[in-house]
C-alpha positions in Angstrom: -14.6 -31.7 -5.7 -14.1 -29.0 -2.9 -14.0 -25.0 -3.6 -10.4 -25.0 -2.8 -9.7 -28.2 -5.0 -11.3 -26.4 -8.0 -9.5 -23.1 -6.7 -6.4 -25.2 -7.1 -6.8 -26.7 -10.5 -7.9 -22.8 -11.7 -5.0 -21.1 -10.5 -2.5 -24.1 -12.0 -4.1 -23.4 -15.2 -3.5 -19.9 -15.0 -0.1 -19.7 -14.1 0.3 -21.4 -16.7 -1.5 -19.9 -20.0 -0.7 -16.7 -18.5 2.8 -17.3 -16.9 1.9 -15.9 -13.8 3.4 -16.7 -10.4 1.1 -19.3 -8.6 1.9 -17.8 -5.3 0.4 -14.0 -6.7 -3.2 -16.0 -7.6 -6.5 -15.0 -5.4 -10.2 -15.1 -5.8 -10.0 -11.3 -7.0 -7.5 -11.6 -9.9 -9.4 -9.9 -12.9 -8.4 -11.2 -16.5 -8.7 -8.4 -18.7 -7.0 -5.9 -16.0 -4.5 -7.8 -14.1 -3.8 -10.6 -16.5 -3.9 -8.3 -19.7 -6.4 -11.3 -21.5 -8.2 -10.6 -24.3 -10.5 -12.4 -26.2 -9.1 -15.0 -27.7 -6.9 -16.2 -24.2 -9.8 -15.9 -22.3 -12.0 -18.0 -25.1 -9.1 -20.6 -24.8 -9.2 -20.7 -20.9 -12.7 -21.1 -21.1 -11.8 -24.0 -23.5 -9.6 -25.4 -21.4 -11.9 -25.2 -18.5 -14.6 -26.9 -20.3 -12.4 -30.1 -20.4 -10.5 -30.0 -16.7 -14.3 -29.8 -15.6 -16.5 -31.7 -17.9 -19.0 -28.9 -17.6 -20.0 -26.5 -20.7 -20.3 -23.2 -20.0 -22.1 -20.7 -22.4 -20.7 -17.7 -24.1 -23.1 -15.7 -22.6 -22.1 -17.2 -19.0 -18.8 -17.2 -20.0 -19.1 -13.2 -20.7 -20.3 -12.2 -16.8 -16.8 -14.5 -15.7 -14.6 -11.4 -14.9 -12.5 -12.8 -12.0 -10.9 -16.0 -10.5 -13.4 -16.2 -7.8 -16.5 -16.1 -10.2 -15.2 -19.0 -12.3 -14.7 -21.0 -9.3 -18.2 -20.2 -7.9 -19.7 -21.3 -11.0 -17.4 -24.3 -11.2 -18.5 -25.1 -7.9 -22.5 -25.0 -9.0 -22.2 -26.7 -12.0 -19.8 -29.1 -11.4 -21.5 -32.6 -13.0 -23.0 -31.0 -15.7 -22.1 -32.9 -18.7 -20.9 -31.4 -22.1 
């Protein structure tokens, strides 16, 4: 899968749990300052990122994830890592 395919999939997931405009989605969107997240939606994204991907990803990698750019980058480098 292709950076922008996975940059794709992200953003629909987002505009969805976070009823956000698709269009207003880029690489430096922050969750916890310009999508208001706190723990428990960004534990659920993660979830939910976990399944669209088939890759696990940590708490503790999951805790340096602050914008949409560094959760496609590490997407992008673990992509094929089974749960």
């Amino acid at each position: 899968m292709t950076k922008a395919e996975i940059f794709d999939k992200i953003a629909d997931i987002i505009a969805d749990r976070f009823e956000v405009d698709r269009d207003q989605i880029n690489e430096q969107l922050n969750f916890k300052q310009d999508l208001d997240a706190d723990s428990i939606d960004f534990v659920e994204f993660v979830l939910e990122l976990e399944d669209t991907f088939g890759a696990e990803i940590s708490d503790e990698d999951a805790e340096k994830l602050n914008t949409i750019g560094e959760v496609v980058d590490y997407i992008v480098a673990h992509q094929g890592e089974q749960k």
